[in-house]
mmCIF file as gemmi writes it, N, C-alpha and C atoms, coordinates in Angstrom:
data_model
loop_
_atom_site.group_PDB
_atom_site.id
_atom_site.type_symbol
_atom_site.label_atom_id
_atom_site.label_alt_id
_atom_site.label_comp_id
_atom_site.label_asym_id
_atom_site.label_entity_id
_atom_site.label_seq_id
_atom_site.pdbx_PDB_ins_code
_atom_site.Cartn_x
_atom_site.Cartn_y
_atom_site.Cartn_z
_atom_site.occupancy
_atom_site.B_iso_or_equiv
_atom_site.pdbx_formal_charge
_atom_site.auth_seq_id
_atom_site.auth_asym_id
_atom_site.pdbx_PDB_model_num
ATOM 1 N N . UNK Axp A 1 ? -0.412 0.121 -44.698 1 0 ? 1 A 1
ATOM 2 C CA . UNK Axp A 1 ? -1.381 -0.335 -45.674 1 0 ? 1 A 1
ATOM 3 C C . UNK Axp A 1 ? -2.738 -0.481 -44.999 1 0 ? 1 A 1
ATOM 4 N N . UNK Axp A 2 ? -3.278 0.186 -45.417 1 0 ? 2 A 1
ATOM 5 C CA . UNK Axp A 2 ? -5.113 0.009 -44.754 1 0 ? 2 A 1
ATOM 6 C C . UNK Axp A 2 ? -6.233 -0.93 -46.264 1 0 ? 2 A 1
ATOM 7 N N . UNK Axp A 3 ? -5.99 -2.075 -45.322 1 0 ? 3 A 1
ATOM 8 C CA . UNK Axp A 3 ? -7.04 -2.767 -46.344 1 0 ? 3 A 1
ATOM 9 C C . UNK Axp A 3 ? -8.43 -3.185 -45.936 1 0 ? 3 A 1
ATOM 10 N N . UNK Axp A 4 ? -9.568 -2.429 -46.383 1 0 ? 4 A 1
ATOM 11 C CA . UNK Axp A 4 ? -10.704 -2.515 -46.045 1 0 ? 4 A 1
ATOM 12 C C . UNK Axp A 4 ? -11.023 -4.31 -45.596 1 0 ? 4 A 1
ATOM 13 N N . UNK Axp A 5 ? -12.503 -4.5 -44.133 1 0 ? 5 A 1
ATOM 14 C CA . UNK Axp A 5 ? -11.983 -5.886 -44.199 1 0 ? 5 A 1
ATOM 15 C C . UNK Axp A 5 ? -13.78 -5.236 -44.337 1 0 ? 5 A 1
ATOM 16 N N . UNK Axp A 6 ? -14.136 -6.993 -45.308 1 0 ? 6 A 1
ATOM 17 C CA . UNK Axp A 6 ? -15.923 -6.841 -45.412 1 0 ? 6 A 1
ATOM 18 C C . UNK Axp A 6 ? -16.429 -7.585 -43.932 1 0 ? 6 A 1
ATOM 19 N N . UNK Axp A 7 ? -17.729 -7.281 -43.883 1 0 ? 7 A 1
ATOM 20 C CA . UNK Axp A 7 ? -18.153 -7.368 -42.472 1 0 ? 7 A 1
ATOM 21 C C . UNK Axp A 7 ? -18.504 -9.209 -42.793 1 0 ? 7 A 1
ATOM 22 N N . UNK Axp A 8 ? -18.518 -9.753 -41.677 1 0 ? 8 A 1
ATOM 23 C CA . UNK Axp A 8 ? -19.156 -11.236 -41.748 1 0 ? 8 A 1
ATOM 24 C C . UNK Axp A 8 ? -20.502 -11.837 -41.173 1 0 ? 8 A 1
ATOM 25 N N . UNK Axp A 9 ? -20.922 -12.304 -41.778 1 0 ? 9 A 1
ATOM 26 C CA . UNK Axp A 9 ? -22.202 -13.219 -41.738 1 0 ? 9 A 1
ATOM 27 C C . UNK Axp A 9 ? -22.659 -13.364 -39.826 1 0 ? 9 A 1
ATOM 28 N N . UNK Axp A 10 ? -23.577 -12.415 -39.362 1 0 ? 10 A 1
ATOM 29 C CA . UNK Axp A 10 ? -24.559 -12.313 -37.988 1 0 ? 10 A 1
ATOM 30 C C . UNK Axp A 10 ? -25.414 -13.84 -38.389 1 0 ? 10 A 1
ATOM 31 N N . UNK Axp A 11 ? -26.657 -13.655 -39.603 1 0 ? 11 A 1
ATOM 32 C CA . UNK Axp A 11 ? -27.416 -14.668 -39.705 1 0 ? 11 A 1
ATOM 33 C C . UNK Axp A 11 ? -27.447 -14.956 -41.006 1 0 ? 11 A 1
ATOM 34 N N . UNK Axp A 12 ? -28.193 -16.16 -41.346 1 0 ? 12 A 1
ATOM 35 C CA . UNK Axp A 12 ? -28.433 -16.544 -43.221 1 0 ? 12 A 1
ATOM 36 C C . UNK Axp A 12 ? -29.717 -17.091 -42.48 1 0 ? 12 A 1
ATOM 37 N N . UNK Axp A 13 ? -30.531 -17.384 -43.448 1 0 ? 13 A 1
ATOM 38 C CA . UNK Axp A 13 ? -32.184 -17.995 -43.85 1 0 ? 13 A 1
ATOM 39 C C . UNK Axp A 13 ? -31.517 -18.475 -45.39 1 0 ? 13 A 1
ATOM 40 N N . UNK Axp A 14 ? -32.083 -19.756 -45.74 1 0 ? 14 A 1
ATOM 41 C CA . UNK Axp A 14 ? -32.596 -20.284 -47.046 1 0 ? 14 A 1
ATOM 42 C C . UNK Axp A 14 ? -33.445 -20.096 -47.568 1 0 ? 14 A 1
ATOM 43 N N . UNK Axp A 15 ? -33.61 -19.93 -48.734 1 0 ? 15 A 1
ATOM 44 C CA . UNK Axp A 15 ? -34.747 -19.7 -49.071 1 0 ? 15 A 1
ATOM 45 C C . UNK Axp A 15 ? -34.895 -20.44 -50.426 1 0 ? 15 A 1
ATOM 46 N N . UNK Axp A 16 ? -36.188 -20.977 -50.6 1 0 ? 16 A 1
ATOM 47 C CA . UNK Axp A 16 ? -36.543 -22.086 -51.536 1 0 ? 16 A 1
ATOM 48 C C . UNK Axp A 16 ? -36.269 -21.979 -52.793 1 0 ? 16 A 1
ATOM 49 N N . UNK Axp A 17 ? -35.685 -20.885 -53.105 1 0 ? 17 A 1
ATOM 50 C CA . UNK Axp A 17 ? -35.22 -20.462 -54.813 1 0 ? 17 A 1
ATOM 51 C C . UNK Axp A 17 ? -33.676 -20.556 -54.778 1 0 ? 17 A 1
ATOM 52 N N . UNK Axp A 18 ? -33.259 -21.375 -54.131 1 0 ? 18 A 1
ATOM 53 C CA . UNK Axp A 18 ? -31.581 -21.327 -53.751 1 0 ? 18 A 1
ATOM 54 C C . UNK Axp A 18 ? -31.215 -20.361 -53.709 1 0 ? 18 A 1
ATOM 55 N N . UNK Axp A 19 ? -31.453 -19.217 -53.136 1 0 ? 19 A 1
ATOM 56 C CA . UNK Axp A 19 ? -30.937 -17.94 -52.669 1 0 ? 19 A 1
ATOM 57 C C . UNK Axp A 19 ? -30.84 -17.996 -51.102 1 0 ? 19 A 1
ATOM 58 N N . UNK Axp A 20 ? -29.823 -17.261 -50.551 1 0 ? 20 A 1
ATOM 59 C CA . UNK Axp A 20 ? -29.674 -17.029 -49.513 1 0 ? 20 A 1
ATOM 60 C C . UNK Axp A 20 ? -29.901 -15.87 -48.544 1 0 ? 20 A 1
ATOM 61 N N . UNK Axp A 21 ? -30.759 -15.13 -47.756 1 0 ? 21 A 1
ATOM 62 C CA . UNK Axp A 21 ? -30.442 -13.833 -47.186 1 0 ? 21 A 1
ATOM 63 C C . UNK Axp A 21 ? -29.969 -13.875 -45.724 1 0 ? 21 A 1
ATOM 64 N N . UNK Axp A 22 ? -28.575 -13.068 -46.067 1 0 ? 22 A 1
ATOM 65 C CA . UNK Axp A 22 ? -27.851 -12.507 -45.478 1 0 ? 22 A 1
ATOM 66 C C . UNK Axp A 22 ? -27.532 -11.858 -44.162 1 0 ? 22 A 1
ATOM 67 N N . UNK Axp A 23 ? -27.741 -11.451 -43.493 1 0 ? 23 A 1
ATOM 68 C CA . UNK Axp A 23 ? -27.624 -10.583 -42.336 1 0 ? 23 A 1
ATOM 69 C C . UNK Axp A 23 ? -26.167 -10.323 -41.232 1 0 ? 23 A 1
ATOM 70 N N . UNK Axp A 24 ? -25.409 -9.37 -42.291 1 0 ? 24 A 1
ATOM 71 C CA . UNK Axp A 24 ? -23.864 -9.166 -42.099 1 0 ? 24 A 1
ATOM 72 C C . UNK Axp A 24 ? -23.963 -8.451 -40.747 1 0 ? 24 A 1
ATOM 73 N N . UNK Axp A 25 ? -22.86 -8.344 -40.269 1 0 ? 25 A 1
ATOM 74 C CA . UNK Axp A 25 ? -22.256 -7.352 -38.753 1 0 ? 25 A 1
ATOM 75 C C . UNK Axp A 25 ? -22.575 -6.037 -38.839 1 0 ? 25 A 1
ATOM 76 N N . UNK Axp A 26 ? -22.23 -5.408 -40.171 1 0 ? 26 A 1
ATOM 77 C CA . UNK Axp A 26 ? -22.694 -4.246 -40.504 1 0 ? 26 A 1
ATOM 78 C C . UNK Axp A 26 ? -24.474 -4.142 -40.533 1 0 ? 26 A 1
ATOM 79 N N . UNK Axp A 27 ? -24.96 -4.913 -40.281 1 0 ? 27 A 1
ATOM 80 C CA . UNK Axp A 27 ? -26.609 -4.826 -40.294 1 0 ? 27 A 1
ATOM 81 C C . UNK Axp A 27 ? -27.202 -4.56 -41.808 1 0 ? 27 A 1
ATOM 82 N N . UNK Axp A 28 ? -26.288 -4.655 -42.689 1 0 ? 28 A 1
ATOM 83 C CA . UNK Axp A 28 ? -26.819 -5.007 -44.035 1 0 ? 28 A 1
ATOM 84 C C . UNK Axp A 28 ? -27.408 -6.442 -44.074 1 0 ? 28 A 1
ATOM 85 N N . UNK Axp A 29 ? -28.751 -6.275 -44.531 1 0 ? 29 A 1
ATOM 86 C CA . UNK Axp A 29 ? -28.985 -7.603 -45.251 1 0 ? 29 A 1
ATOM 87 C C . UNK Axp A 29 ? -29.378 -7.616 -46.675 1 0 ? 29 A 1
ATOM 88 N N . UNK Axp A 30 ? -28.707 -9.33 -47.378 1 0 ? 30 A 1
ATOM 89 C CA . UNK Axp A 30 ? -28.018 -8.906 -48.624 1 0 ? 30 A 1
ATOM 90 C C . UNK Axp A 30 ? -28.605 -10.448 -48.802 1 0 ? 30 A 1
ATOM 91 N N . UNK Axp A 31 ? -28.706 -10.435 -50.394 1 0 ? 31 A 1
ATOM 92 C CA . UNK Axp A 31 ? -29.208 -11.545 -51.001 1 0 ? 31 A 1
ATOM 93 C C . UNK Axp A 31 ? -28.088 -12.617 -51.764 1 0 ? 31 A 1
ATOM 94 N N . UNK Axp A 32 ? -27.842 -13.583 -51.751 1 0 ? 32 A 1
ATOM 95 C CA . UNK Axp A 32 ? -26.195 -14.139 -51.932 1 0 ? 32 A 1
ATOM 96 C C . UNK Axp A 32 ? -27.384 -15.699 -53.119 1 0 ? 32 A 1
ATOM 97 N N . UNK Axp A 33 ? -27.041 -15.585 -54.392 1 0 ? 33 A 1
ATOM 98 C CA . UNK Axp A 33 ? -27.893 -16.572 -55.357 1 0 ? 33 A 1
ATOM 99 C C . UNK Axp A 33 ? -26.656 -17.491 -55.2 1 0 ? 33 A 1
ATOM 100 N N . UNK Axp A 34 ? -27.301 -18.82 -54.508 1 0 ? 34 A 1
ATOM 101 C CA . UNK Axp A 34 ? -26.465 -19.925 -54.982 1 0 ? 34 A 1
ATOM 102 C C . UNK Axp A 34 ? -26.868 -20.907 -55.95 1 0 ? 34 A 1
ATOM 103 N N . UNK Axp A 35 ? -27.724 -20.598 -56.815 1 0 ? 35 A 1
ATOM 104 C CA . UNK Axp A 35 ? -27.808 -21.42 -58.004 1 0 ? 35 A 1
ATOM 105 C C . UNK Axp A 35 ? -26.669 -21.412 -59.064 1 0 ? 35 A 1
ATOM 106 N N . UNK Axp A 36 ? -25.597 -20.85 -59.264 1 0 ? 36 A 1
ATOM 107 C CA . UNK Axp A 36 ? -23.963 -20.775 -60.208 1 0 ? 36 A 1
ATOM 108 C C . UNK Axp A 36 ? -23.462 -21.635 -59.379 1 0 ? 36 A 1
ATOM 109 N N . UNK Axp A 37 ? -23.664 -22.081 -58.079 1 0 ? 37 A 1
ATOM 110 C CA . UNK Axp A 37 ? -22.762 -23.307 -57.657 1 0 ? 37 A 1
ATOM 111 C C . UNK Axp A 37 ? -22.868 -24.468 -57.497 1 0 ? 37 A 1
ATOM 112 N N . UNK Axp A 38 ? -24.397 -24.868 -57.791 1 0 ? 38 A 1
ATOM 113 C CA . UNK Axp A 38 ? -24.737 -26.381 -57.032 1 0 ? 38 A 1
ATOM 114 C C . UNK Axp A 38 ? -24.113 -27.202 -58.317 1 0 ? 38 A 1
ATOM 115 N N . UNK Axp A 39 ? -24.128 -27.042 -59.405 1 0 ? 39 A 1
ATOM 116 C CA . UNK Axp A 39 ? -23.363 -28.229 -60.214 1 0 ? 39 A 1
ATOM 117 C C . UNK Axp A 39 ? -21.906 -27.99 -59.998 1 0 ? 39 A 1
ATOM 118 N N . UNK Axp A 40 ? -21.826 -27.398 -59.061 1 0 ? 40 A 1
ATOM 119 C CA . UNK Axp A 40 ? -19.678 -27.758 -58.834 1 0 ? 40 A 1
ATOM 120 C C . UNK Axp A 40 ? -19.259 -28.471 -57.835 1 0 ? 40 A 1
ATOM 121 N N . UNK Axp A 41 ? -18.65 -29.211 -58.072 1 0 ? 41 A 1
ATOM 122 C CA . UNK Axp A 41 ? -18.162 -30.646 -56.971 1 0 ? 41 A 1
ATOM 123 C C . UNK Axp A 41 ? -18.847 -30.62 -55.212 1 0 ? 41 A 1
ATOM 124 N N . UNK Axp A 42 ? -18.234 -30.364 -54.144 1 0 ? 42 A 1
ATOM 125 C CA . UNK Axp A 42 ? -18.819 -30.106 -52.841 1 0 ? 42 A 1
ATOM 126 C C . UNK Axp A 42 ? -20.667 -30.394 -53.026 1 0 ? 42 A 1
ATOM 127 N N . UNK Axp A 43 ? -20.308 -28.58 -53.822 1 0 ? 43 A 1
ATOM 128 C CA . UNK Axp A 43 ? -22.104 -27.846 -53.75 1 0 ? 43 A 1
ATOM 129 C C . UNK Axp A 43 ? -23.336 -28.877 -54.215 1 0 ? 43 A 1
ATOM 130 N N . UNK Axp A 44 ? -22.949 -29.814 -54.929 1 0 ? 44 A 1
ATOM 131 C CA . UNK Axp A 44 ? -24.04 -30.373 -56.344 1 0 ? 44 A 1
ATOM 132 C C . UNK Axp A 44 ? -25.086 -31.063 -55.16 1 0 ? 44 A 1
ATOM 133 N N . UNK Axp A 45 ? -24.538 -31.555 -53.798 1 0 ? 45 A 1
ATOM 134 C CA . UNK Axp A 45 ? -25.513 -31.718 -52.752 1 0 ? 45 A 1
ATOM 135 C C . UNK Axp A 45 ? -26.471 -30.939 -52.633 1 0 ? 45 A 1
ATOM 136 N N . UNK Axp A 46 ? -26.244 -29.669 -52.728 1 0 ? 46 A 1
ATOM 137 C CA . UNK Axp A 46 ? -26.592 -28.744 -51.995 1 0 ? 46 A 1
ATOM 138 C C . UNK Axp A 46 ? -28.34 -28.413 -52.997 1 0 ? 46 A 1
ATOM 139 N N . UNK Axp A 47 ? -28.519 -28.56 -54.113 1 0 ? 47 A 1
ATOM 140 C CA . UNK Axp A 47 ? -29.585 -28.748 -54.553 1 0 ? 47 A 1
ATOM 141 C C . UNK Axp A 47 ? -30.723 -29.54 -54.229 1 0 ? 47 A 1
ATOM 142 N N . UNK Axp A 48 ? -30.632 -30.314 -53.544 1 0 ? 48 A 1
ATOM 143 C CA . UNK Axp A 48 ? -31.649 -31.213 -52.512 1 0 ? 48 A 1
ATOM 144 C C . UNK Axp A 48 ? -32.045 -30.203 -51.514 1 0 ? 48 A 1
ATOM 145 N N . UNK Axp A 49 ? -33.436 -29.483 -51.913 1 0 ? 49 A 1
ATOM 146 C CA . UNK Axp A 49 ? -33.551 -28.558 -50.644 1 0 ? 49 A 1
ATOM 147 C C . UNK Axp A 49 ? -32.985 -28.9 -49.196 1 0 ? 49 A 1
ATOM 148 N N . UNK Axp A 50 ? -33.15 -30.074 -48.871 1 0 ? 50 A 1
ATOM 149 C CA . UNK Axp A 50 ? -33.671 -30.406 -47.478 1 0 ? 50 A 1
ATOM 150 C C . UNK Axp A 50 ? -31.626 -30.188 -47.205 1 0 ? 50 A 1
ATOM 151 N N . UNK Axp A 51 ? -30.853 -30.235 -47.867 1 0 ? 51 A 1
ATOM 152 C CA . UNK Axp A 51 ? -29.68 -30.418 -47.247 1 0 ? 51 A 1
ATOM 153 C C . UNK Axp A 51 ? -29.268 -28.708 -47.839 1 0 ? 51 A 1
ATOM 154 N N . UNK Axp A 52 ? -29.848 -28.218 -48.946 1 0 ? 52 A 1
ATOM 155 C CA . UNK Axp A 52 ? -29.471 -26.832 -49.208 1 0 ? 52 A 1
ATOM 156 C C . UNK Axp A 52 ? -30.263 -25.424 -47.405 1 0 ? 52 A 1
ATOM 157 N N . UNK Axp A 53 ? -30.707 -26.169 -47.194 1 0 ? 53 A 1
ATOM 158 C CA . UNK Axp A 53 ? -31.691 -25.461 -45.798 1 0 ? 53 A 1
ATOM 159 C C . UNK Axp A 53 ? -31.071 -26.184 -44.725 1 0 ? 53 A 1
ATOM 160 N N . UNK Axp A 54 ? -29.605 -26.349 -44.491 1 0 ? 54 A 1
ATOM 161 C CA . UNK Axp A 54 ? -29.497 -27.027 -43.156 1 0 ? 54 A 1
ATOM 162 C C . UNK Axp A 54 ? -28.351 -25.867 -43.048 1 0 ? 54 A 1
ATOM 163 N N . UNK Axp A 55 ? -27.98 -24.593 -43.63 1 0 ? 55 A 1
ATOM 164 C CA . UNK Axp A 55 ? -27.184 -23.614 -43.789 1 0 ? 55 A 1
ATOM 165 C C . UNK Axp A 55 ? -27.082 -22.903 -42.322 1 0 ? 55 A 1
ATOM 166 N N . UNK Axp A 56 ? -26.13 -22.848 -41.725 1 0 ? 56 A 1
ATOM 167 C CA . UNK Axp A 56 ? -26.422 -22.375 -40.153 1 0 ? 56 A 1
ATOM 168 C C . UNK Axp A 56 ? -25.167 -21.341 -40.467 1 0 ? 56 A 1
ATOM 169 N N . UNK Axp A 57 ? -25.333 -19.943 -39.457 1 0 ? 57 A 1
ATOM 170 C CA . UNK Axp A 57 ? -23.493 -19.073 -39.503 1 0 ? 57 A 1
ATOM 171 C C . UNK Axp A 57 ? -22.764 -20.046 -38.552 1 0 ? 57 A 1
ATOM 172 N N . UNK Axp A 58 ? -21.761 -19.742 -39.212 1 0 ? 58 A 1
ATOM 173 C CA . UNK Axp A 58 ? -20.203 -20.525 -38.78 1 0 ? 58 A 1
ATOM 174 C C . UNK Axp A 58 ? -19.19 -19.568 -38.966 1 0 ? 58 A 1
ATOM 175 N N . UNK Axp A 59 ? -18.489 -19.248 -37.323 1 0 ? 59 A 1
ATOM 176 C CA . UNK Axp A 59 ? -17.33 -18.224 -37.211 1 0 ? 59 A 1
ATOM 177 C C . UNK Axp A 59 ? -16.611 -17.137 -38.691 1 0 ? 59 A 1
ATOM 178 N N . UNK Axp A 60 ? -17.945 -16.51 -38.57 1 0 ? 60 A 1
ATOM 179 C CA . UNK Axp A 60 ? -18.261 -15.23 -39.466 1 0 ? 60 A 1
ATOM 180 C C . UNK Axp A 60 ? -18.796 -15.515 -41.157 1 0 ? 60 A 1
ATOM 181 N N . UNK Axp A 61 ? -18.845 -17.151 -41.137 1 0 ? 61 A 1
ATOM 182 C CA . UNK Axp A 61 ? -19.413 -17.504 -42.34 1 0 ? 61 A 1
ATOM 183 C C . UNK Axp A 61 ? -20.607 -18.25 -42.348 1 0 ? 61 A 1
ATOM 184 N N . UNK Axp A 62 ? -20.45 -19.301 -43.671 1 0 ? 62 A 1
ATOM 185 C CA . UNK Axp A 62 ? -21.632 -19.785 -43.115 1 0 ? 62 A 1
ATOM 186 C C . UNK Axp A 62 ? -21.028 -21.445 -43.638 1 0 ? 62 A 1
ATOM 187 N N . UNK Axp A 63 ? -22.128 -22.617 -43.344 1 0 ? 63 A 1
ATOM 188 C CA . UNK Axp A 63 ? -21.4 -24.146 -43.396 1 0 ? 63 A 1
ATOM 189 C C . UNK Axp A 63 ? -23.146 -24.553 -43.381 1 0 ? 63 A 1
ATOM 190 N N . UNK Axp A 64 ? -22.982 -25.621 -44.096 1 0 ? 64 A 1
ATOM 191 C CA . UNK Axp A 64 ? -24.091 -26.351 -44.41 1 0 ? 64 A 1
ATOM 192 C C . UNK Axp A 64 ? -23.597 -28.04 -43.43 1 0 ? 64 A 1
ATOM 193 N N . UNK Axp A 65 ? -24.61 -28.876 -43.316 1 0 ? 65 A 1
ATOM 194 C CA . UNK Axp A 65 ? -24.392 -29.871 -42.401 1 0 ? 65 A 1
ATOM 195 C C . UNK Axp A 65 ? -23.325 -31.006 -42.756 1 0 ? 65 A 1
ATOM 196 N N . UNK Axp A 66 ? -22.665 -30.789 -44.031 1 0 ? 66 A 1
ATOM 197 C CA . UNK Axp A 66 ? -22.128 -31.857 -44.426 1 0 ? 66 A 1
ATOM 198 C C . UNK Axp A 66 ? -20.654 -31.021 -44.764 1 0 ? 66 A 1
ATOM 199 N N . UNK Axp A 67 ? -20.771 -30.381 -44.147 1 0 ? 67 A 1
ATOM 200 C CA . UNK Axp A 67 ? -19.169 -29.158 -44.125 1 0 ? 67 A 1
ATOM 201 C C . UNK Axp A 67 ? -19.147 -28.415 -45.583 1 0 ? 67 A 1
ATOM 202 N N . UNK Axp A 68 ? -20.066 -28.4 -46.01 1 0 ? 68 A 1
ATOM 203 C CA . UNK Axp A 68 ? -19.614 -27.033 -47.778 1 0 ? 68 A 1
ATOM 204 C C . UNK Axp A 68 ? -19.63 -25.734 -46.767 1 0 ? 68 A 1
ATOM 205 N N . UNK Axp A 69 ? -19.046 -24.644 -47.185 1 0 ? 69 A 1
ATOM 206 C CA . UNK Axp A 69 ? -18.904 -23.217 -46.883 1 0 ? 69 A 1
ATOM 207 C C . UNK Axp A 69 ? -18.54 -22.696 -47.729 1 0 ? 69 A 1
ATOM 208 N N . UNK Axp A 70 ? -18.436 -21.1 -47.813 1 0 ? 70 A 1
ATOM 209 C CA . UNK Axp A 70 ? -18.192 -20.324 -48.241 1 0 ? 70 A 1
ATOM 210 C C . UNK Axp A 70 ? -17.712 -19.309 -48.226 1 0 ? 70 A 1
ATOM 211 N N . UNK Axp A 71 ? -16.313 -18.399 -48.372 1 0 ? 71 A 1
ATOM 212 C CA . UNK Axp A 71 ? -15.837 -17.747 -47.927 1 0 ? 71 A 1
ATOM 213 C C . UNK Axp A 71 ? -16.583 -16.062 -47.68 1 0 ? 71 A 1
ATOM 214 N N . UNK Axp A 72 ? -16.493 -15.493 -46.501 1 0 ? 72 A 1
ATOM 215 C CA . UNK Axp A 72 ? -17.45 -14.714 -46.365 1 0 ? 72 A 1
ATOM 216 C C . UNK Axp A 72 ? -16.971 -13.177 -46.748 1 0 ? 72 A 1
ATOM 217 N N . UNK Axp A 73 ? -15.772 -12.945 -47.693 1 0 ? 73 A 1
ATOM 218 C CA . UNK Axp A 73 ? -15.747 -12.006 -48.506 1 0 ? 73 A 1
ATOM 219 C C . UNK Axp A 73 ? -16.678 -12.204 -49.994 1 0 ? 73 A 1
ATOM 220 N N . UNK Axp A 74 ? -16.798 -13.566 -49.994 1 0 ? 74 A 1
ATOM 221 C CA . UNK Axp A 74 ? -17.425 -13.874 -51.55 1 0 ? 74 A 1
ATOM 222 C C . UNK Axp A 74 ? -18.843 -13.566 -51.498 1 0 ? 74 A 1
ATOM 223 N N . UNK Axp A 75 ? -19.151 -14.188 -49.843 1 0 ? 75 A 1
ATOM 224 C CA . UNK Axp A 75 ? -20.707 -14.232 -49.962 1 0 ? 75 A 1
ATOM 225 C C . UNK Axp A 75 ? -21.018 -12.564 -49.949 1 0 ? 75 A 1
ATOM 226 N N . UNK Axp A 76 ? -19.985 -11.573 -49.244 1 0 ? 76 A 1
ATOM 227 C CA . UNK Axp A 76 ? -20.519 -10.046 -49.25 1 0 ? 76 A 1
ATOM 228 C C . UNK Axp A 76 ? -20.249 -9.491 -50.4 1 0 ? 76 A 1
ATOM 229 N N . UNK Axp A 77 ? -19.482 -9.721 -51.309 1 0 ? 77 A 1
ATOM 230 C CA . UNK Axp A 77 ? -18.935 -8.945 -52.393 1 0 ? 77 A 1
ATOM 231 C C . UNK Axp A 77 ? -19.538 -9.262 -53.822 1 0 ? 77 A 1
ATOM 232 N N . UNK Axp A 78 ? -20.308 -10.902 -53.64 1 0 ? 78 A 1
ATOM 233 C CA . UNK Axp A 78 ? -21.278 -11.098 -54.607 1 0 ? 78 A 1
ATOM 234 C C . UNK Axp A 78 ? -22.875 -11.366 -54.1 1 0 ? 78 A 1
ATOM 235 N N . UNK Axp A 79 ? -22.884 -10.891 -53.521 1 0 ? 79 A 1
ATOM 236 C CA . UNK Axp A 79 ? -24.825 -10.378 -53.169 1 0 ? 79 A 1
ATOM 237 C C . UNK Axp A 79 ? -24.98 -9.286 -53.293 1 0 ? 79 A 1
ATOM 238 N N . UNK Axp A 80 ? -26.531 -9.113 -53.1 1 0 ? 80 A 1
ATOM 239 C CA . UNK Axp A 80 ? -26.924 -7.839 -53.846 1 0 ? 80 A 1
ATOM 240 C C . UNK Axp A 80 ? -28.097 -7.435 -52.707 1 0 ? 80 A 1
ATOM 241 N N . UNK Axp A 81 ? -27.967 -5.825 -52.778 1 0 ? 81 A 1
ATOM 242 C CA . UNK Axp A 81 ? -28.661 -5.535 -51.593 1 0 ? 81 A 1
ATOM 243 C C . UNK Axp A 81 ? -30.301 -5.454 -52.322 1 0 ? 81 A 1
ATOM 244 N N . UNK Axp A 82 ? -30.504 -6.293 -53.113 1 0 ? 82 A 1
ATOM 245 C CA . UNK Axp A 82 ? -31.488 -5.809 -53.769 1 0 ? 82 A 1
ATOM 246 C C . UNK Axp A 82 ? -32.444 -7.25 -53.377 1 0 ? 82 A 1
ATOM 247 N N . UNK Axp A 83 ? -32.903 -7.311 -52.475 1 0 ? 83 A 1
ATOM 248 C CA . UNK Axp A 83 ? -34.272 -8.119 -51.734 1 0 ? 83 A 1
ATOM 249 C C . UNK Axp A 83 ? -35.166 -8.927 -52.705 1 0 ? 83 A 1
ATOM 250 N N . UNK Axp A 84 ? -35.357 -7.591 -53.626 1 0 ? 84 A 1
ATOM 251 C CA . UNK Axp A 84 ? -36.326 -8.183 -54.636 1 0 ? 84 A 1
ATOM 252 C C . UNK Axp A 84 ? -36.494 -9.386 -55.475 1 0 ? 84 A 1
ATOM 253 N N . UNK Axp A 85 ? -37.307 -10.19 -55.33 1 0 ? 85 A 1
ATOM 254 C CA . UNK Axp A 85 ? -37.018 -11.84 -56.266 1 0 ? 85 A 1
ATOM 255 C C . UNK Axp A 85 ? -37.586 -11.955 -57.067 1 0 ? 85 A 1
């Protein structure tokens, strides 16, 4: 069985529109919108810029300072290589 694996999270930047960009292993960089998550339990922190910008990579993903993450097939398979804001 050959099951494709998606590449994982090199770097992230925040950026002030609750979007995230990306910078996978594959040297894609990709735009990942986290505004669909901050009203769900963990995330709803995460709307306070100052704690939504403490987003650092964590062993191929990524983790914000108060432990939220995100699994890093989700963050590649729902961003968009499309930069444009």
């Amino acid at each position: 069985m050959n099951m494709a694996v998606n590449p994982r999270v090199k770097k992230v930047t925040a950026n002030n529109d609750y979007t995230l960009t990306i910078t996978f292993t594959n040297n894609e960089v990709r735009l990942f919108n986290m505004k669909p998550y901050l009203n769900t339990g963990i995330f709803k922190e995460l709307s306070d810029l100052r704690s939504f910008n403490s987003v650092r990579p964590f062993l191929g993903s990524i983790q914000w300072k108060n432990g939220q993450d995100l699994c890093p097939d989700t963050l590649y398979e729902e961003s968009t290589s499309d930069l444009k804001r």
